[in-house]
N, C-alpha and C positions, 0 to 999 in steps of 0.2 A: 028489620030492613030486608026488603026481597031481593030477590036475587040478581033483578037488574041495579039496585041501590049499591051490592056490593062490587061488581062489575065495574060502576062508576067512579066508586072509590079506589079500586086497583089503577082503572085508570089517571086517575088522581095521584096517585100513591106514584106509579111507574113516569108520571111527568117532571116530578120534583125530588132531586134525591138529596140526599142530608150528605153532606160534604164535612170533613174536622179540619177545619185549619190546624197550623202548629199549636197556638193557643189552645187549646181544645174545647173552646167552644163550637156550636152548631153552627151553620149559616144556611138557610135553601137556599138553593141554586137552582134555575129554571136550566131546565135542558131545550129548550123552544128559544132560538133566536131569529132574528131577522135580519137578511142584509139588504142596506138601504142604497142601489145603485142610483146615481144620478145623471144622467146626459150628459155632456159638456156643455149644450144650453141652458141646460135645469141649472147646472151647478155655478154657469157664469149669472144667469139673474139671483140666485141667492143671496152670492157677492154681493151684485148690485145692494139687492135688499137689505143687507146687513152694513153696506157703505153709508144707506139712507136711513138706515137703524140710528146709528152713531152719528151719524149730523142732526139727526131730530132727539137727539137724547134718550130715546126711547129702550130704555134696559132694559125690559122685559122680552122685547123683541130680538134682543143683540144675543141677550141669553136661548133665547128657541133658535135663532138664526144659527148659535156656534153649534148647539145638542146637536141639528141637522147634519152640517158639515162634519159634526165631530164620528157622529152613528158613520156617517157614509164612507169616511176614509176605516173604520170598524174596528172605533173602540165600543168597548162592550158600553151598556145602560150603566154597569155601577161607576166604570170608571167617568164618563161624560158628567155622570151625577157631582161625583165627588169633585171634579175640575172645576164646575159650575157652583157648586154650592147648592143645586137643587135637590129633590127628593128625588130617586128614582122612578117612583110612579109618576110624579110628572116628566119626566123625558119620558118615557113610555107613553102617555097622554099625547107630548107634542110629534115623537115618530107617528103614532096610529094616525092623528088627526090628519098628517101630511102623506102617509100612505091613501088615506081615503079622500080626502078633500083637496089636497098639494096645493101649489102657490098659494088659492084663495083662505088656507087653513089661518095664513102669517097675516091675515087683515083683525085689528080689533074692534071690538064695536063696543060701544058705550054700557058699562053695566045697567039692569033694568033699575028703577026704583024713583021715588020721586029728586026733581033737583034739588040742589041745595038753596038753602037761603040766602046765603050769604055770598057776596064775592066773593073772589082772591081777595082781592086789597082788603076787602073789609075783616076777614080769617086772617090775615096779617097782623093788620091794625089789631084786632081783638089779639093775637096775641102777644104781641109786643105789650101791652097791656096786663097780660095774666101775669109776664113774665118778671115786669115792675113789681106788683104784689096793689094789694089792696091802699096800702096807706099813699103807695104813690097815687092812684086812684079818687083820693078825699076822704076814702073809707078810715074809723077809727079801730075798725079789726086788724092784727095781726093776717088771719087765712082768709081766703076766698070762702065763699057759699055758694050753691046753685042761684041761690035768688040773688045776689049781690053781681053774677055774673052776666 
């Protein structure tokens, strides 16, 4: 390693210090935070957005909606994490994206890949189905198979 390589790593080294809880296990601790100030505009369409989260049922979005609000009034990423149930790299993921992109970050857009086959109704029906078992079915098996399904 040259001498810019070890450079590197000091700097590395001097951003992340090793912390003992009472436990005396390890835990990193990032010494780099962000505080995420919001307008009193910014922060009333949030609302908004997270009012129209929760009439559309949309949990995904209710959960990035509160990490926002939750960063901005400044609780740290573990604790937002841990209140949400997510992982701290994604609140980290959803601050950066809203740092860089804002309001437009909270739009989803459909994953790529091809559609499904099937409907709703029909992903239903078929389960309600799986769920009887085979002999409700006509089938004289006991288990399902791939082919029988």
């Amino acid at each position: 390693m040259g001498k810019d390589g070890l450079d590197k790593a000091r700097e590395i080294r001097h951003a992340y210090r090793m912390v003992a809880p009472p436990c005396d296990s390890w835990q990193e601790v990032s010494l780099v935070t962000f505080t995420l100030r919001l307008t009193p505009l910014l922060r009333q369409q949030l609302y908004r957005r997270l009012q129209q989260a929760y009439a559309s049922g949309s949990l995904r979005l209710v959960k990035r909606l509160h990490a926002l609000l939750a960063i901005a009034v400044g609780m740290t990423v573990h604790n937002v994490a841990q209140m949400l149930g997510l992982g701290e790299q994604t609140v980290r993921d959803y601050r950066n994206s809203f740092l860089w992109r804002g309001v437009a970050s909270l739009v989803y857009q459909r994953p790529p890949g091809r559609p499904a086959k099937l409907t709703k109704t029909q992903r239903q029906a078929l389960a309600s189905l799986i769920e009887a078992g085979p002999q409700a079915a006509g089938y004289a098996s006991g288990c399902w198979s791939a082919t029988m399904i």
